[in-house]
DSSP file (Angstrom, degrees, kcal/mol; ACC not computed):
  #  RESIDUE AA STRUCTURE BP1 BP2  ACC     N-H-->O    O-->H-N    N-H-->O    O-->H-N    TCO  KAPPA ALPHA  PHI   PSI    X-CA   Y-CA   Z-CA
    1    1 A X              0   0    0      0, 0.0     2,-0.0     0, 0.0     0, 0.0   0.000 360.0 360.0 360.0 123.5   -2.4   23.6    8.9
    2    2 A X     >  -     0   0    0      1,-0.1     4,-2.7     4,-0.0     3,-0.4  -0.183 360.0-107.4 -79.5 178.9    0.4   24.7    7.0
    3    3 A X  H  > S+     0   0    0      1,-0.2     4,-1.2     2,-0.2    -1,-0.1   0.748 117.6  58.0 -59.5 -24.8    2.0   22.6    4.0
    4    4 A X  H  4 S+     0   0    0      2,-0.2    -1,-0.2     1,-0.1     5,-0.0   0.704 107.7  48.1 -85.5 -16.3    5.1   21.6    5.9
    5    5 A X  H  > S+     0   0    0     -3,-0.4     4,-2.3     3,-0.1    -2,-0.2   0.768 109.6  54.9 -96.4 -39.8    2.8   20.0    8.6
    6    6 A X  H  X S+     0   0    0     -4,-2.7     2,-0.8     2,-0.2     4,-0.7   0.877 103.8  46.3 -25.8 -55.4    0.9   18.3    6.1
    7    7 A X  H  < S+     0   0    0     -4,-1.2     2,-0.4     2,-0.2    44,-0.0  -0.487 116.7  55.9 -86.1 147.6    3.7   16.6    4.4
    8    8 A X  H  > S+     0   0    0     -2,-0.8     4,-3.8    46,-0.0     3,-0.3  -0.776 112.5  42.5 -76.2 -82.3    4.7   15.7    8.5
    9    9 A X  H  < S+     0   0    0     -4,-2.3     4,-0.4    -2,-0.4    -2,-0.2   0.462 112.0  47.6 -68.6  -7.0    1.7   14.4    8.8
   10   10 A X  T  X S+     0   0    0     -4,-0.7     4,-1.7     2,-0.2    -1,-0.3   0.797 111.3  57.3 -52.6 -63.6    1.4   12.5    5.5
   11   11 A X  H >> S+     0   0    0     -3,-0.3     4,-1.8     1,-0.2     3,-1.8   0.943 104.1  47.9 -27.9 -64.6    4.8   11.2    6.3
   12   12 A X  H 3X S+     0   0    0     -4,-3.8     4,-0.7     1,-0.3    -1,-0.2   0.855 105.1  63.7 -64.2 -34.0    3.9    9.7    9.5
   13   13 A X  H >> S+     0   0    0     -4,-0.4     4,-1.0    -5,-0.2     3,-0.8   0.840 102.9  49.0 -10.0 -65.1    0.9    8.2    7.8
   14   14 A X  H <X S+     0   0    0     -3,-1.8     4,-1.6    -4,-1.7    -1,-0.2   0.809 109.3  48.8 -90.8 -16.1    3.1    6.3    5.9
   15   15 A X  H 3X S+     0   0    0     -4,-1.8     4,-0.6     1,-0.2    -1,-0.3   0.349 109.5  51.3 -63.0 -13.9    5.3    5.0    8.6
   16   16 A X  H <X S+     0   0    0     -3,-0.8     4,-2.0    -4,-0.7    -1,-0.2   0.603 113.2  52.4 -99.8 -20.7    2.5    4.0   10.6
   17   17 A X  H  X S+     0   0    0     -4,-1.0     4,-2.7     2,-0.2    -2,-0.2   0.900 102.1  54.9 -40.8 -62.0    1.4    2.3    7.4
   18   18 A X  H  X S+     0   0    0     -4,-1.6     4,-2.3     2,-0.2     3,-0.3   0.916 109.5  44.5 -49.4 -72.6    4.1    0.8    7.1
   19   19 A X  H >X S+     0   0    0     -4,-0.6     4,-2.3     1,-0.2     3,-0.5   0.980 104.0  65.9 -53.1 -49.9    4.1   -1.0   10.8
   20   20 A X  H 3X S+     0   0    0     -4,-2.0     4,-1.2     1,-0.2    -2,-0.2   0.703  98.1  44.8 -84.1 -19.2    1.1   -1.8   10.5
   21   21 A X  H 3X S+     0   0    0     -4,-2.7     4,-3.5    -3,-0.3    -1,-0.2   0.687 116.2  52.1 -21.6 -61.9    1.8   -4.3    7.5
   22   22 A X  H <X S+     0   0    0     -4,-2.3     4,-0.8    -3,-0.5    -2,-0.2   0.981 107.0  50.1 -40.9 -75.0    4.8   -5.6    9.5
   23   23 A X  H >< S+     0   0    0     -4,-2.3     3,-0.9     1,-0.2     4,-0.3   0.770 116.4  39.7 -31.9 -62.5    2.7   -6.0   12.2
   24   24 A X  H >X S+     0   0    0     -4,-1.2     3,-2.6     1,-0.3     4,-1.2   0.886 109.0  60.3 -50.6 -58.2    0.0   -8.0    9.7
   25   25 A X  H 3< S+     0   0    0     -4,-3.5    -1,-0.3     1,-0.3    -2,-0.2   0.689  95.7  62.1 -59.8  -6.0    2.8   -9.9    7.8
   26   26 A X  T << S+     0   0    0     -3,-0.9    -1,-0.3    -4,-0.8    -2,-0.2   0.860 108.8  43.8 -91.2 -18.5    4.0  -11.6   11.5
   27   27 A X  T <4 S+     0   0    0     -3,-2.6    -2,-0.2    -4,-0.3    -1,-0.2   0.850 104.6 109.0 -76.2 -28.0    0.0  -13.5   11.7
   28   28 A X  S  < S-     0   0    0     -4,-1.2     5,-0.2     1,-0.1     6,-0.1  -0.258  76.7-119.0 -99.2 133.1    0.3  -14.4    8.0
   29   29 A X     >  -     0   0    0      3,-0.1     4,-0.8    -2,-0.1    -1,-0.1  -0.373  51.3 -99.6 -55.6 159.3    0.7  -17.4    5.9
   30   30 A X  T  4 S+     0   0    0      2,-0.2     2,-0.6     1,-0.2     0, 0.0  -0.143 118.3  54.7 -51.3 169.9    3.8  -17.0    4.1
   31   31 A X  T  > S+     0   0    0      1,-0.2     4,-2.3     0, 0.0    -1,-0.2  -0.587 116.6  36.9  19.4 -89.9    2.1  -15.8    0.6
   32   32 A X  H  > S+     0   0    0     -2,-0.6     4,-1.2     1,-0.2    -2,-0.2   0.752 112.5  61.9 -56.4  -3.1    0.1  -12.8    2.2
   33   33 A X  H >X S+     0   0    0     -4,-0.8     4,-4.0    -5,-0.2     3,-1.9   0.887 107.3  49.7 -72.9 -56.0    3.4  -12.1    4.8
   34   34 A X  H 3> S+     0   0    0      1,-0.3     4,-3.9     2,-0.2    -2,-0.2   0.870 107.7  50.4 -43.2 -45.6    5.3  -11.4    1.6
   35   35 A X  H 3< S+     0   0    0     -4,-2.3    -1,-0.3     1,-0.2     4,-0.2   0.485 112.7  44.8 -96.7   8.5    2.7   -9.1    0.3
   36   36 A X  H <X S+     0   0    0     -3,-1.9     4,-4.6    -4,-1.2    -1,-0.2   0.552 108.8  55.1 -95.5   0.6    2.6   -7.1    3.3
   37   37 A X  H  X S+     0   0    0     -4,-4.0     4,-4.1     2,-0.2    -2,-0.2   0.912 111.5  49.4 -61.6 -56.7    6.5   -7.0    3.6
   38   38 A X  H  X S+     0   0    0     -4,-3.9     4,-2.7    -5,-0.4    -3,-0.1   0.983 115.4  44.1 -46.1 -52.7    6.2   -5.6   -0.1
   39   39 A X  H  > S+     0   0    0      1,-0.3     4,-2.2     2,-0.3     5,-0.4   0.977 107.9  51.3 -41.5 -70.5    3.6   -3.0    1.0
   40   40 A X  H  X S+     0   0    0     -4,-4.6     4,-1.3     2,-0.1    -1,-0.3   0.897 114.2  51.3 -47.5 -26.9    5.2   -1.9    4.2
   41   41 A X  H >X S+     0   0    0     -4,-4.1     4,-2.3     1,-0.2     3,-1.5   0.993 108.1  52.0 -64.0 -64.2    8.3   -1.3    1.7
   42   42 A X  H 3X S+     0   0    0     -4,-2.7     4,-2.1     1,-0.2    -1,-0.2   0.795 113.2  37.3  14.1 -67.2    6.3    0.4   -0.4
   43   43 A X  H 3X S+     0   0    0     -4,-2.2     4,-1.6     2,-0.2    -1,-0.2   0.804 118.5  53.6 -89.2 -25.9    4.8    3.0    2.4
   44   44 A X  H <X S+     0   0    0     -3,-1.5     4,-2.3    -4,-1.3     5,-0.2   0.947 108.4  52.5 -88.4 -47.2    8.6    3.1    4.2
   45   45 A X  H >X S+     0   0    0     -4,-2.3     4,-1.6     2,-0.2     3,-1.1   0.877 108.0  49.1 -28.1 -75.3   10.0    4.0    0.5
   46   46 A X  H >X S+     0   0    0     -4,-2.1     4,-2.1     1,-0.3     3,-1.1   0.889 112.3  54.1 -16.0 -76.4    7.5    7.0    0.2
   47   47 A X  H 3X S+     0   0    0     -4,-1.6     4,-0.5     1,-0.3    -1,-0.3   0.585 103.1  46.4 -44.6 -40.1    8.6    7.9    3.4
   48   48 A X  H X< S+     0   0    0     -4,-2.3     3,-2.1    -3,-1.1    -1,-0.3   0.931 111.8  55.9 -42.5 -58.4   11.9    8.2    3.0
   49   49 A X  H XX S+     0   0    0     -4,-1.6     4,-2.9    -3,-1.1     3,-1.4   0.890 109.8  49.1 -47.8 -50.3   11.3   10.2   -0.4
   50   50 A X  H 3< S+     0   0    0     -4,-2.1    -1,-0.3     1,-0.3    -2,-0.2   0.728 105.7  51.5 -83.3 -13.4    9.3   12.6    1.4
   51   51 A X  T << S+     0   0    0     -3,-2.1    -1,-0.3    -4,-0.5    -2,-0.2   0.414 110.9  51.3-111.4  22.8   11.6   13.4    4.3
   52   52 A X  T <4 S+     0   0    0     -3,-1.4    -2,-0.2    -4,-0.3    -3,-0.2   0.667 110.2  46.8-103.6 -32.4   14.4   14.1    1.9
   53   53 A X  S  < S+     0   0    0     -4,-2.9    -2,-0.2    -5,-0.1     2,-0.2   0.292  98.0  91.1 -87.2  25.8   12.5   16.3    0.0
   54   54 A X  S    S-     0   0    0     -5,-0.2   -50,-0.0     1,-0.1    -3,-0.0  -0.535  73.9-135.5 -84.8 165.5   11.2   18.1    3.3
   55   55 A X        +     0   0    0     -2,-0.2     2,-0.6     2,-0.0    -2,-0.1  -0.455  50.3 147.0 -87.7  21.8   13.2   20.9    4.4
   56   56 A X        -     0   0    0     -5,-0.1     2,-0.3    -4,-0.1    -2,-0.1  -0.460  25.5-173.3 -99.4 133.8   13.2   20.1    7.6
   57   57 A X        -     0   0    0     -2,-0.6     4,-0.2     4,-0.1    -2,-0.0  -0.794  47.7  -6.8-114.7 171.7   16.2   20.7   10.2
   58   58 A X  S >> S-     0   0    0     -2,-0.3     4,-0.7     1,-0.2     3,-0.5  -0.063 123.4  -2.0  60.2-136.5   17.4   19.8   14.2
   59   59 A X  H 3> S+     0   0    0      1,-0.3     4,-1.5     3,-0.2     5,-0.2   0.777 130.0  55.5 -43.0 -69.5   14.6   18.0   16.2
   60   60 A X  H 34 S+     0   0    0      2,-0.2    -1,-0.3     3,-0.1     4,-0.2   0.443 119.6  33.7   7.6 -76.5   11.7   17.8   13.8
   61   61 A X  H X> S+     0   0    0     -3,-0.5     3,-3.4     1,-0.3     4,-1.0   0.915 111.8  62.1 -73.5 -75.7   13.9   16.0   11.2
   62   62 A X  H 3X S+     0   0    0     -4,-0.7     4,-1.6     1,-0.4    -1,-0.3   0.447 109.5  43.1  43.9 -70.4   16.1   14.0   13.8
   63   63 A X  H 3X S+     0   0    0     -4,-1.5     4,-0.6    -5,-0.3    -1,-0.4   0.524 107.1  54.6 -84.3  11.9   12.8   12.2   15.0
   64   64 A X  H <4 S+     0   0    0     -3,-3.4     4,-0.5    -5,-0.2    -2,-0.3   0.244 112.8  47.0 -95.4 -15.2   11.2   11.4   11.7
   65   65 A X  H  X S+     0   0    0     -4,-1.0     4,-1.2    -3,-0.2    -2,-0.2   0.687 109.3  50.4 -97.1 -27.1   14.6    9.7   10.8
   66   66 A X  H  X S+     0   0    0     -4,-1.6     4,-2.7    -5,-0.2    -2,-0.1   0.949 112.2  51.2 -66.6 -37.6   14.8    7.8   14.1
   67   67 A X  H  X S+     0   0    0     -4,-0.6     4,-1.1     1,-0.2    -2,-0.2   0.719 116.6  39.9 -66.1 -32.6   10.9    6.8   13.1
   68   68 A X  H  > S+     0   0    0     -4,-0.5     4,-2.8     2,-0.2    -1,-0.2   0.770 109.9  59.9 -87.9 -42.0   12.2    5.6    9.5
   69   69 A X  H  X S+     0   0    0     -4,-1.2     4,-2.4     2,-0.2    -2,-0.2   0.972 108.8  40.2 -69.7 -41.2   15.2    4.1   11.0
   70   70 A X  H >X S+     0   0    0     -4,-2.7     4,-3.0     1,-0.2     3,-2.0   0.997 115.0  55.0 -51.1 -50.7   13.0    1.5   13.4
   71   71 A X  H 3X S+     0   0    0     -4,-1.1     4,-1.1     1,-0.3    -1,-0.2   0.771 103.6  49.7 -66.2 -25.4   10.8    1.0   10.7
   72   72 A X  H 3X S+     0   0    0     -4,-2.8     4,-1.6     2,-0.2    -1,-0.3   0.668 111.6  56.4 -81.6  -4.6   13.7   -0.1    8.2
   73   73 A X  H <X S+     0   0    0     -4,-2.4     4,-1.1    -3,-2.0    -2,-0.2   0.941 105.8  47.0 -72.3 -45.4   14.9   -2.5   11.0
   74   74 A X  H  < S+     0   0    0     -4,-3.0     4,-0.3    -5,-0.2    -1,-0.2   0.733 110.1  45.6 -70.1 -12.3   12.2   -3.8   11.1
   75   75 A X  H  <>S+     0   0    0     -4,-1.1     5,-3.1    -5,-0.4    -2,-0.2   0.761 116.0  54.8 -73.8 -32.4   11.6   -4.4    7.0
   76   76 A X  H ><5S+     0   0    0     -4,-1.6     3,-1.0     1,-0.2    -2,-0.2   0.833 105.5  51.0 -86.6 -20.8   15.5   -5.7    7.0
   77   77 A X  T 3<5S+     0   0    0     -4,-1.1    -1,-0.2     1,-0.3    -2,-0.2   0.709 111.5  50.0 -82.2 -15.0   14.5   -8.2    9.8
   78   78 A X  T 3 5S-     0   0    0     -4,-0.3    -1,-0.3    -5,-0.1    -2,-0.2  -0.034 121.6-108.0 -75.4  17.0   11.5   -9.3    7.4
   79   79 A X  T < 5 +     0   0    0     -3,-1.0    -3,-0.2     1,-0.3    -2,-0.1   0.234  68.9 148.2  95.2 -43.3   13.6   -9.7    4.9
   80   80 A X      < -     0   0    0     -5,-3.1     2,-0.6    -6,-0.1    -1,-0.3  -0.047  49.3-128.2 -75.6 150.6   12.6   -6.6    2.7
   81   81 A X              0   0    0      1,-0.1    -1,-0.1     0, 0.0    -5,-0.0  -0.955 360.0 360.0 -86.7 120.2   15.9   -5.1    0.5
   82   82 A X              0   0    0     -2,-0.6    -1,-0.1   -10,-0.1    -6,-0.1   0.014 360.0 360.0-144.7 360.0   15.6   -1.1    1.6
């Protein structure tokens, strides 16, 4: 596995993180929702960072930016500032 599928697969990591936080914060009392709203922002921040510094063009990028884009719909429908 080269470095650019690394950083892929790191990425996606954090985007799956990221849901899965969301996911958590919808079971949660109101204290612990908030501080997995922070989190998932957190892990969707990263993500972002890392698929602007990627190099990546056409599909590749193009569905790791649709994947970022759900994931900030859902953090702005929690709430979160991103």
């Amino acid at each position: 596995m080269d470095t650019i599928e690394r950083d892929i697969a790191w990425l996606r990591s954090q985007l799956t993180v990221a849901r899965w936080h969301l996911d958590a914060a919808l079971a949660a009392p109101v204290g612990m929702a908030r501080r997995n709203i922070d989190r998932a922002r957190q892990a969707y921040e990263g993500a972002r960072e890392a698929l602007r510094d990627l190099n990546l063009t056409g599909e590749p990028h193009e569905a790791l930016a649709k994947e970022l884009a759900r994931v900030r719909e859902r953090l702005q429908a929690a709430g979160a500032e991103v």
